[in-house]
VOPAGU-2260 file (C-alpha; in pm, 1 decimal, decimal comma):
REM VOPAGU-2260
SITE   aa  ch    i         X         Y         Z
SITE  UNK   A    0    4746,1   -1049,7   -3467,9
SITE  UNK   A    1    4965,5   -1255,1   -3693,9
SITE  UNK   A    2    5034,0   -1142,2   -4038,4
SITE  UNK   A    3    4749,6   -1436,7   -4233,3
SITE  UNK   A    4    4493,6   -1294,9   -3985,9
SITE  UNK   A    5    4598,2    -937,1   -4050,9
SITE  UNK   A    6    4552,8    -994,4   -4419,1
SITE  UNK   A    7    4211,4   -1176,5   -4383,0
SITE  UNK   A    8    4150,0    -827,5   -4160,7
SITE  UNK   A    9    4298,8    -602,9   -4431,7
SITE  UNK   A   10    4055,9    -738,2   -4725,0
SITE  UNK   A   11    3742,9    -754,3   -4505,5
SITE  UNK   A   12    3785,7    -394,6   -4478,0
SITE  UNK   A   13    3873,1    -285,9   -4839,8
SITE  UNK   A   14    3524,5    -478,6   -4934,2
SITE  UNK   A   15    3328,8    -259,3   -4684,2
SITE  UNK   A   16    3468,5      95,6   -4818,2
SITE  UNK   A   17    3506,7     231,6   -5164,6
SITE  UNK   A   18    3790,6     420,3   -5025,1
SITE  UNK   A   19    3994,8     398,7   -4671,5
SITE  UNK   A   20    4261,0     689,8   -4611,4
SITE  UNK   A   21    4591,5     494,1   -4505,6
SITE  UNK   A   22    4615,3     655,2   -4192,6
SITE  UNK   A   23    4250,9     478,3   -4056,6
SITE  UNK   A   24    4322,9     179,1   -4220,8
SITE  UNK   A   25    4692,6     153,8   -4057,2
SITE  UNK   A   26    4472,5     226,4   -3716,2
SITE  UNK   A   27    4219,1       4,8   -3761,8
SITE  UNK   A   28    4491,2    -281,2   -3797,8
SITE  UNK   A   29    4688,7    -129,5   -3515,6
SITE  UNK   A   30    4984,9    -177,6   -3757,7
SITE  UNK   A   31    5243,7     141,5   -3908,2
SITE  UNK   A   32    5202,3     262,2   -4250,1
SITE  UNK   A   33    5495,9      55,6   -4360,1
SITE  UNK   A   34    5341,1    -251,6   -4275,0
SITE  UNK   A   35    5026,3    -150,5   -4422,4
SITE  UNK   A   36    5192,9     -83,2   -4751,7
SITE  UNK   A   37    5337,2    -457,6   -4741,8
SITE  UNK   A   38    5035,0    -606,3   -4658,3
SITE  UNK   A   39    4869,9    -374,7   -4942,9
SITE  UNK   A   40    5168,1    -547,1   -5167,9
SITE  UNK   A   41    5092,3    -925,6   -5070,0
SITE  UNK   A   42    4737,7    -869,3   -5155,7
SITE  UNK   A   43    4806,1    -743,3   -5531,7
SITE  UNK   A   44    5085,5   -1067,0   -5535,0
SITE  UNK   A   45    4753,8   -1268,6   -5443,5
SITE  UNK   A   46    4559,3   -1085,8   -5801,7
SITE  UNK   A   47    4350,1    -811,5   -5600,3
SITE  UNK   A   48    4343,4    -493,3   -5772,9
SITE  UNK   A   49    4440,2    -253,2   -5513,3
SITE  UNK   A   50    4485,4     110,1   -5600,2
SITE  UNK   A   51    4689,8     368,9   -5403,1
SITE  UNK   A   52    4681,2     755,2   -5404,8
SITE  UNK   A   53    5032,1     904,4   -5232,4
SITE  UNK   A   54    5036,8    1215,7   -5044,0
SITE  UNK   A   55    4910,9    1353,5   -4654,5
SITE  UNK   A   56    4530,8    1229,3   -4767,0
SITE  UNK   A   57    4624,5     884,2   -4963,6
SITE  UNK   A   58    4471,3     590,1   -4884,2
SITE  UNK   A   59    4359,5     263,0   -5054,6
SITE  UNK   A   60    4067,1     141,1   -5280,8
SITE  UNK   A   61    3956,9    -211,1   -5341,6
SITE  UNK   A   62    3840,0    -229,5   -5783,5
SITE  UNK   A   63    3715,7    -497,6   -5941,5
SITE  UNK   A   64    3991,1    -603,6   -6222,6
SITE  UNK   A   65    4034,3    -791,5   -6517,3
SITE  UNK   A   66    3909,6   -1134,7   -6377,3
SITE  UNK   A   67    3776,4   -1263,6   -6013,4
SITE  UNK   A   68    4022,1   -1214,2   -5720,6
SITE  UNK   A   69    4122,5   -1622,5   -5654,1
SITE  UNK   A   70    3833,1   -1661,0   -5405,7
SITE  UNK   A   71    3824,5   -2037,8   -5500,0
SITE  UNK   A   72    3532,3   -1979,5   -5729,9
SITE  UNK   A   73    3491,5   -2047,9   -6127,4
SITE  UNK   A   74    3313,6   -1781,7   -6286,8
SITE  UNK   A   75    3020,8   -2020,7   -6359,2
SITE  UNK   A   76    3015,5   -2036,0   -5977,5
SITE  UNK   A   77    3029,1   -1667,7   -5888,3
SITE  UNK   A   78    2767,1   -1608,0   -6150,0
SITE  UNK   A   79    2516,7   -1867,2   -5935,1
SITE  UNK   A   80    2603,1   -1727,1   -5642,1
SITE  UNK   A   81    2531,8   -1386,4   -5727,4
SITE  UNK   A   82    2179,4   -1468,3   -5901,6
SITE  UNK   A   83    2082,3   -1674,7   -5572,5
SITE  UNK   A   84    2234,3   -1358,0   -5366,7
SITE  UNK   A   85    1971,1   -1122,0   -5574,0
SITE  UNK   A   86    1670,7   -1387,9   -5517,3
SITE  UNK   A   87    1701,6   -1396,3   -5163,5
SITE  UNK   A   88    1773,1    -981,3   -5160,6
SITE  UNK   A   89    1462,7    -971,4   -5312,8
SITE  UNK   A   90    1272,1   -1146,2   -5049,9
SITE  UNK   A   91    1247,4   -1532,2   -5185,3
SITE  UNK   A   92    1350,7   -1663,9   -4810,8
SITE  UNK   A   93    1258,8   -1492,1   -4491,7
SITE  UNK   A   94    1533,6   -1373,5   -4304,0
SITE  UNK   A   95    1803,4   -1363,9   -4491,2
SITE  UNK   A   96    1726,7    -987,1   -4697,0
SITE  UNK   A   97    1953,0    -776,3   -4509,3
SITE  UNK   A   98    2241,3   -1021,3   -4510,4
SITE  UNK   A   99    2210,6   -1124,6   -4868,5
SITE  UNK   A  100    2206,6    -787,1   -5032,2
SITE  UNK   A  101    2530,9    -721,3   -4795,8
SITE  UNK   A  102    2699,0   -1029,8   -4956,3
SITE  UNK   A  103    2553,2    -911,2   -5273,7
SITE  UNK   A  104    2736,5    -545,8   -5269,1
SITE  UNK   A  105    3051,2    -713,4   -5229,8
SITE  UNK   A  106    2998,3    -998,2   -5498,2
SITE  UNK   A  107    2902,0    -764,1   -5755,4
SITE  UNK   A  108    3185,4    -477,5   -5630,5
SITE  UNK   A  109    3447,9    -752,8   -5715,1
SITE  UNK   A  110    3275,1    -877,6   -6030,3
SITE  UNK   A  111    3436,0    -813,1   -6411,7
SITE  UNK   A  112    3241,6    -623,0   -6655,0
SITE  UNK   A  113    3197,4    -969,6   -6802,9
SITE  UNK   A  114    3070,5   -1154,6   -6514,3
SITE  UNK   A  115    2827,7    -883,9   -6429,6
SITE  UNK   A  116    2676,3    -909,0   -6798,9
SITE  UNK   A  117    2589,9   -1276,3   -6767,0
SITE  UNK   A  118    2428,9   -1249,6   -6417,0
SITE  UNK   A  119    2211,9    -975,4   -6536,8
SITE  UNK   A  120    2137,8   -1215,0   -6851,3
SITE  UNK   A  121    2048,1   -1511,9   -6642,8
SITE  UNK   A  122    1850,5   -1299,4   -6382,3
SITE  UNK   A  123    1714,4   -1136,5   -6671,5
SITE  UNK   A  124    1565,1   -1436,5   -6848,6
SITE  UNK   A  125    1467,1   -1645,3   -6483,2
SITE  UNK   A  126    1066,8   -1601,1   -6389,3
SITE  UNK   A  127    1012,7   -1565,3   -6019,7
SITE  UNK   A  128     754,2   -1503,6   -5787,5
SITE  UNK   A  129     799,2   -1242,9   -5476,4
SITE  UNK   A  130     753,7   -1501,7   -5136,9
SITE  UNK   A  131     497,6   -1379,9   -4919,9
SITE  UNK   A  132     319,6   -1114,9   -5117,8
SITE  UNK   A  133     577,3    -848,5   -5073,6
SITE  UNK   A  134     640,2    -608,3   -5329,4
SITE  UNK   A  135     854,8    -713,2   -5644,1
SITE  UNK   A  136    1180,6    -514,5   -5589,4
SITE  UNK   A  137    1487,2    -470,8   -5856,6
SITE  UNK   A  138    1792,7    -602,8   -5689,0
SITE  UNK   A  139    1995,8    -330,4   -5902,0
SITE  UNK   A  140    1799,0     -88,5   -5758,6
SITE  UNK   A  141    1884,3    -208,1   -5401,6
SITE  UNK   A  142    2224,2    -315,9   -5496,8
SITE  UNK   A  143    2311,6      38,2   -5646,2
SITE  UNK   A  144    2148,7     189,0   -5292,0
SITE  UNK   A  145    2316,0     -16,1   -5081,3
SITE  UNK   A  146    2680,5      57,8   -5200,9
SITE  UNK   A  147    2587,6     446,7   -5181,9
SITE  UNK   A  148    2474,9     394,1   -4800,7
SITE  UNK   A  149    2862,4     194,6   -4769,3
SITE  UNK   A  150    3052,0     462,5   -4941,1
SITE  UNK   A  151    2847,8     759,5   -4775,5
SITE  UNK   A  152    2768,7     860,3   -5129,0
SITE  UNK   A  153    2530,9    1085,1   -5232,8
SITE  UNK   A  154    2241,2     903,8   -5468,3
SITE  UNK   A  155    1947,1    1083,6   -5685,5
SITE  UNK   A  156    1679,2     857,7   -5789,2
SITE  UNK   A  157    1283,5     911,6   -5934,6
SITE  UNK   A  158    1049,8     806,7   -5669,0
SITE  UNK   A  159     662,6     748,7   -5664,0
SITE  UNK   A  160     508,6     853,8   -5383,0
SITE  UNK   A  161     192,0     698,0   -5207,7
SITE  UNK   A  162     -31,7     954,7   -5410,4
SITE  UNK   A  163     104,3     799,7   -5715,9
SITE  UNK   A  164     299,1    1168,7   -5747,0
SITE  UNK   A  165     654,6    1174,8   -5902,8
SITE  UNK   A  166     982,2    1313,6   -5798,8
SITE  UNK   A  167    1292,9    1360,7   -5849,4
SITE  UNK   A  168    1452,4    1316,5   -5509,5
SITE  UNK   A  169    1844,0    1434,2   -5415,5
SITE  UNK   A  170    1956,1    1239,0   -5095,8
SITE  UNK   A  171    2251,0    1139,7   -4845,1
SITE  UNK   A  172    2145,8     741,0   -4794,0
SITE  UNK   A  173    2174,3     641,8   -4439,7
SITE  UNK   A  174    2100,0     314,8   -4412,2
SITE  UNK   A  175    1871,3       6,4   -4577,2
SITE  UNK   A  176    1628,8    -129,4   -4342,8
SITE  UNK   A  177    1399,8    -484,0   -4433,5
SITE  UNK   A  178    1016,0    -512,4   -4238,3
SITE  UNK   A  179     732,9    -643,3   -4313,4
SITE  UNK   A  180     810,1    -801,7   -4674,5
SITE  UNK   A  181     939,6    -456,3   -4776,1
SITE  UNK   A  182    1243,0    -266,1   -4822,3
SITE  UNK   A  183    1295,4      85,9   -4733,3
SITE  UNK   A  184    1584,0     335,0   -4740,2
SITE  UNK   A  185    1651,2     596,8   -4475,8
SITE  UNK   A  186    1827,0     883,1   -4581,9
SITE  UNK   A  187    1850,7    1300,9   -4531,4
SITE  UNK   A  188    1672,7    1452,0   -4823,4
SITE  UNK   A  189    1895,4    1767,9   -4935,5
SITE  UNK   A  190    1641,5    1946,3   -5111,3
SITE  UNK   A  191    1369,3    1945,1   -4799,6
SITE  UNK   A  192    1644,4    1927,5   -4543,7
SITE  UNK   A  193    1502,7    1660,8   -4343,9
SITE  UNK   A  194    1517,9    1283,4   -4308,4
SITE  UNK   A  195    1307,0    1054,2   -4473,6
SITE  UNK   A  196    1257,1     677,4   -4582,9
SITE  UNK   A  197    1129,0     533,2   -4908,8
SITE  UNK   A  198     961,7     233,6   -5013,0
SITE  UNK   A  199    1242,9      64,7   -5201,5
SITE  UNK   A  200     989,7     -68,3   -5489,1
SITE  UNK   A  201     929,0     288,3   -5562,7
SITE  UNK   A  202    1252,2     374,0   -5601,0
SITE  UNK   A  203    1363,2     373,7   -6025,9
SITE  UNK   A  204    1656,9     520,2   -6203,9
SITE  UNK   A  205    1925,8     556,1   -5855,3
SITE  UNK   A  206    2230,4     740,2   -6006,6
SITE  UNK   A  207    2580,2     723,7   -5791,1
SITE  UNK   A  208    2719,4    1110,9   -5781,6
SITE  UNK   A  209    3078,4     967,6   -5723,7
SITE  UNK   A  210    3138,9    1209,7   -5428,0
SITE  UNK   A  211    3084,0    1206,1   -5034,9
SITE  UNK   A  212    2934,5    1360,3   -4757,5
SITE  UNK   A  213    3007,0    1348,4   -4378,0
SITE  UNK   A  214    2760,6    1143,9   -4251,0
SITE  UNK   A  215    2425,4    1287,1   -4024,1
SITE  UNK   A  216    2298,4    1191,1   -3658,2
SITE  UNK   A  217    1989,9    1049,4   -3707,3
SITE  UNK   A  218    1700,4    1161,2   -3524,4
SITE  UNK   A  219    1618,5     804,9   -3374,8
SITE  UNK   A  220    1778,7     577,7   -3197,8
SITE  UNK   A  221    1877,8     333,0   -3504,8
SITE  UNK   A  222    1752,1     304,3   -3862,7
SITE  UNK   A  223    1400,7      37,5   -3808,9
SITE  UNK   A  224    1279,8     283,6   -3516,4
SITE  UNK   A  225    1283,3     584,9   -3745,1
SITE  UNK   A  226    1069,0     365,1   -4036,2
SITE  UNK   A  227     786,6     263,9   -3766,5
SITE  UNK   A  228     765,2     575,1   -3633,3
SITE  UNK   A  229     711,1     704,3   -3990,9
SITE  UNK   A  230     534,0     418,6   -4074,8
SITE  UNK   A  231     260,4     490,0   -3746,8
SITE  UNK   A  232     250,6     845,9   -3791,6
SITE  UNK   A  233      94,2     754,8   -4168,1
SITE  UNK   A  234    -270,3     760,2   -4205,2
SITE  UNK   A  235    -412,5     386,4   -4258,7
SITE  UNK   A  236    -650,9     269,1   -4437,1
SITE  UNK   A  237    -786,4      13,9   -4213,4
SITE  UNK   A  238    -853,5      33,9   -3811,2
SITE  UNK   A  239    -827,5    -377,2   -3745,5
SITE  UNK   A  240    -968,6    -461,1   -3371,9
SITE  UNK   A  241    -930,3    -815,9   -3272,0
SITE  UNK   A  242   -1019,8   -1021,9   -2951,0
SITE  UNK   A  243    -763,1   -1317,1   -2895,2
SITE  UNK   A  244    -849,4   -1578,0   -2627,5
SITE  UNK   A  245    -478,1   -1595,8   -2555,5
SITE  UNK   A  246    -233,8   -1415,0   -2287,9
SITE  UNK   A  247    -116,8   -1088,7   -2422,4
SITE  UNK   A  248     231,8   -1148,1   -2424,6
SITE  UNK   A  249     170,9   -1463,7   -2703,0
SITE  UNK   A  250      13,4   -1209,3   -2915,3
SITE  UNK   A  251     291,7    -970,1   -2845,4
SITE  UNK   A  252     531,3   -1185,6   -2901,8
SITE  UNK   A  253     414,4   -1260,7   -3251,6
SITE  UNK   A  254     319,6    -910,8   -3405,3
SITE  UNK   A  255     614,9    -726,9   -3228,4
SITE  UNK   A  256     560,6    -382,1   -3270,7
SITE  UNK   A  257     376,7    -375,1   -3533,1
SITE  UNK   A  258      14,4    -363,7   -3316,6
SITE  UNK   A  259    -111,3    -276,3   -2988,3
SITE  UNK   A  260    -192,7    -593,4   -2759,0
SITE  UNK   A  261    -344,2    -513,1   -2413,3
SITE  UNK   A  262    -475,8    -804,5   -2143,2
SITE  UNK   A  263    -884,7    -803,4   -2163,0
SITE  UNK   A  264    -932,5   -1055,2   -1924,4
SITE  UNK   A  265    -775,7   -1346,1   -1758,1
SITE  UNK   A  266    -606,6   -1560,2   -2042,0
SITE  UNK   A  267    -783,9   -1305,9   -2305,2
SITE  UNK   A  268    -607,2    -996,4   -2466,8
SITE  UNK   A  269    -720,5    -768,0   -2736,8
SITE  UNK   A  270    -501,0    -622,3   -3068,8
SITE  UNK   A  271    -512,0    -319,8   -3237,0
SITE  UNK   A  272    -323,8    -261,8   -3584,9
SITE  UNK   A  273    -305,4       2,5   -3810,0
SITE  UNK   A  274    -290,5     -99,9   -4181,1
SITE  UNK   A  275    -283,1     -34,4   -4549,3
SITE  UNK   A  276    -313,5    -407,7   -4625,2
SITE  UNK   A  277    -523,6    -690,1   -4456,4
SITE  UNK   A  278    -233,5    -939,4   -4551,8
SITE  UNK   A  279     -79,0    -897,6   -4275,7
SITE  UNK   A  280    -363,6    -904,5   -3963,0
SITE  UNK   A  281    -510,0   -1230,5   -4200,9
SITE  UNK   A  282    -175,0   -1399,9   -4154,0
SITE  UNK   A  283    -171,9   -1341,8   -3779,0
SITE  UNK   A  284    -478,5   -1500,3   -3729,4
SITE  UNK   A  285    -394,1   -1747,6   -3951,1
SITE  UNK   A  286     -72,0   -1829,4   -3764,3
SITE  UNK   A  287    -151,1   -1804,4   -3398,9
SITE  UNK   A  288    -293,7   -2087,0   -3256,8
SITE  UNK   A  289    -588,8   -1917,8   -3073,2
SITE  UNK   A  290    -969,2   -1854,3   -3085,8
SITE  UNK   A  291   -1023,7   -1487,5   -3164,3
SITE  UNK   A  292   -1341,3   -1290,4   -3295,0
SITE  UNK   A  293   -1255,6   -1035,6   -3523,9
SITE  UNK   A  294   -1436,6    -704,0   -3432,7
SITE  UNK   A  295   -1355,2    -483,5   -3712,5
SITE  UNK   A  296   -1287,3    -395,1   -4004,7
SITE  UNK   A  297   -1596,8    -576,4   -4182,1
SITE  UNK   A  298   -1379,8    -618,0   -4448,0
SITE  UNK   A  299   -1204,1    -876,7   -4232,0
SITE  UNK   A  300   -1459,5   -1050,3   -4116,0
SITE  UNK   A  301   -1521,1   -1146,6   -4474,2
SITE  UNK   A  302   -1195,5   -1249,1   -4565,9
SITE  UNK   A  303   -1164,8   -1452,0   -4232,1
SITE  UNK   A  304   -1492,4   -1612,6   -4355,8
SITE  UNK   A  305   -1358,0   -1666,4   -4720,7
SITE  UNK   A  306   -1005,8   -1762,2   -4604,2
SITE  UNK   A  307   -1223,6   -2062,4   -4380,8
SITE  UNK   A  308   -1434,1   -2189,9   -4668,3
SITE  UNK   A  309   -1109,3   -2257,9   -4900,4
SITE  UNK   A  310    -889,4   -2399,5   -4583,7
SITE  UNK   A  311   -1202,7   -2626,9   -4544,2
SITE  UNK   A  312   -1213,4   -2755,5   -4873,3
SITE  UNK   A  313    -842,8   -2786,8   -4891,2
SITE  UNK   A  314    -876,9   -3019,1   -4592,4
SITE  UNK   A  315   -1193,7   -3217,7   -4610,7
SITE  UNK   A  316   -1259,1   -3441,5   -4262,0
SITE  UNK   A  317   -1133,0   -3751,2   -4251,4
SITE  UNK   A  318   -1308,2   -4081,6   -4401,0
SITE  UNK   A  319   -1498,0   -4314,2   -4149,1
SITE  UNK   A  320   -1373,7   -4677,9   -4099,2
């Protein structure tokens, strides 16, 4: 690896860790301490505020310093980029959570004091509306959760449970995980011993504790498996039965696995979903291209019916010649 793709390396790395001790770092580069320590020195000659702790367990720490490292960006410029960052962390364009709020972290890691003020006072005074129904989240909030689940941090936070009970709750975050329009945060809860996730938008006051913990194996195979299974396992408000005249594996294809499709028939299937919410089932039906009779809930049935009368309207037949 030459020593401009080395560097690119080097700071990629410092922006993913709060701390790296020299000796990983040096391996992770496949380079010896002495070079890491001039590469370390070429970055602070380049204006990034590196700090350095000597000894058997140094190691180096990326800060955010008096002004923006020279990323070929005026301040008005990181400022816009870090509001549009928190808009689409909060949900604003489909797709892109996840990814966003991981650019976000390191935006707002780098950021001055002073940069950080006028974001929040732009964000602060800018009206928006959540896309798709979701719940409206606090990009703070996920920001502040987010860096804890990077820097294996241990995070307390208030949390409001489905029961509308509160808590204070003392966890080890694991990991941040984006379905359905909502955000959730998987992490081992130290005062029930046990792993848990939490709806992100229920989530208020997160507060950094500064130190670390070796991270847990988690009791699934990766982070989204461990929220459906919790998310299944919950009691739902609403049993939805639906009869598509489709193949099953359109259906399936469409509502992953968030519902049950099984072949009724040739070129006929039927779904079964458990939810809280008939948002979701009504934009299935909506979506796929397919006749279907709705079987239960009743409640569906009506807003299929009302959902029919105001698409109608919206699109009155055409005029005769």
């Amino acid at each position: 690896m030459n020593t401009s793709a080395r560097m690119l390396r080097l700071l990629s790395l410092l922006q993913t860790h709060r701390y790296w001790p020299g000796g990983e770092l040096a391996g992770r580069l496949e380079v010896s301490p002495r070079t890491l320590r001039r590469d370390i020195d070429r970055l602070r000659e380049l204006g990034y505020d590196v700090d350095a702790v000597r000894g058997v367990a140094g190691g180096y720490q990326l800060r955010a310093g008096g002004q923006l490292p020279p990323l070929l960006l005026e301040d008005d410029e990181a400022v816009a980029i870090a509001v549009a960052l928190r808009t689409a962390a909060s949900g604003a364009v489909a797709g892109l959570e996840e990814t966003a709020i991981q650019a976000l972290t390191k935006v707002i890691g780098l950021m001055p004091p002073r940069l950080r003020r006028r974001m929040d006072a732009v964000h602060s005074q800018t009206d928006g509306v959540p896309w798709g129904g979701g719940p409206a989240l606090d990009a703070g909030v996920l920001t502040t959760l987010a860096q804890a689940c990077r820097d294996d941090e241990p995070i307390s936070f208030s949390y409001t449970a489905r029961d509308s009970a509160a808590s204070e709750r003392r966890v080890e975050p694991h990991r941040l995980v984006s379905l359905g329009r909502r955000w959730y945060l998987v992490a081992y809860d130290r005062d029930r011993q046990d792993w848990r996730s939490f709806r992100v938008d229920r989530v208020t006051a997160p507060r950094a504790s500064g130190q670390r913990f070796r991270p847990r194996e988690l009791p699934a195979p990766d982070a989204p498996a461990f929220v459906r299974a919790g998310i299944r396992s919950m009691p739902q408000r609403y049993d939805v039965r639906v009869r598509f005249e489709a193949e099953a594996a359109t259906v399936a294809a469409y509502v992953d696995r968030w519902a049950t499709v099984e072949p009724d028939g040739p070129g006929a299937c039927r779904m079964a979903m458990a939810t809280d919410t008939l948002d979701w089932p009504l934009m299935v039906l909506a979506r796929l291209d397919a006749p279907f009779t709705v079987e239960a809930p009743e409640e569906l049935r009506t807003q299929v019916a009302s959902a029919a009368v105001r698409f109608a309207r919206a699109a009155p037949p055409p005029r005769r010649p």
